[in-house]
C-alpha positions, 0 to 999 in steps of 0.5 A, a space after each residue: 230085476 234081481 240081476 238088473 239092481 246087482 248090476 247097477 250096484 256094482 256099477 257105482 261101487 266100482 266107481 267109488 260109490 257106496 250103494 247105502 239102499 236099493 228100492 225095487 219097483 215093478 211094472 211102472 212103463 209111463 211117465 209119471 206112473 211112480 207119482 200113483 204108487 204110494 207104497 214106492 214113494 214111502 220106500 223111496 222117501 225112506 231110502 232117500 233118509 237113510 242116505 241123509 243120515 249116512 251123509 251127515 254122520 261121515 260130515 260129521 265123524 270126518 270133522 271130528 278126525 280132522 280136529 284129532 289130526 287123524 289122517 284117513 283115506 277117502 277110498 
């Protein structure tokens, strides 16, 4: 999987996303299997904060520069 999540990361970076996280998982083949593995939710809930937080502080620092009439790009 290590050349599979590299892939899928430079996927979305080129298409202008930032990659904040990644949580790897293995062996889950059926549906539903991810609801058991406790461990992989705990990882997945912290990632999915990490993203909550990198969200908020762009909001937030992207307000700030609005109000200092600060132009920046969004690339």
């Amino acid at each position: 999987m290590g050349l599979t999540s590299e892939a899928m990361s430079l996927s979305l970076q080129a298409l202008g996303y930032r990659v904040i996280d990644q949580v790897k998982v293995f062996n889950l083949y059926k549906a539903g299997e991810a609801l058991n593995d406790n461990d992989a939710l705990r990882r997945s809930g912290k990632a999915g904060e990490r993203l909550v937080k990198t969200i908020q502080l762009r909001k937030y620092l992207e307000v700030k520069i609005k109000n200092m009439n600060i132009k920046i790009s969004r690339s």
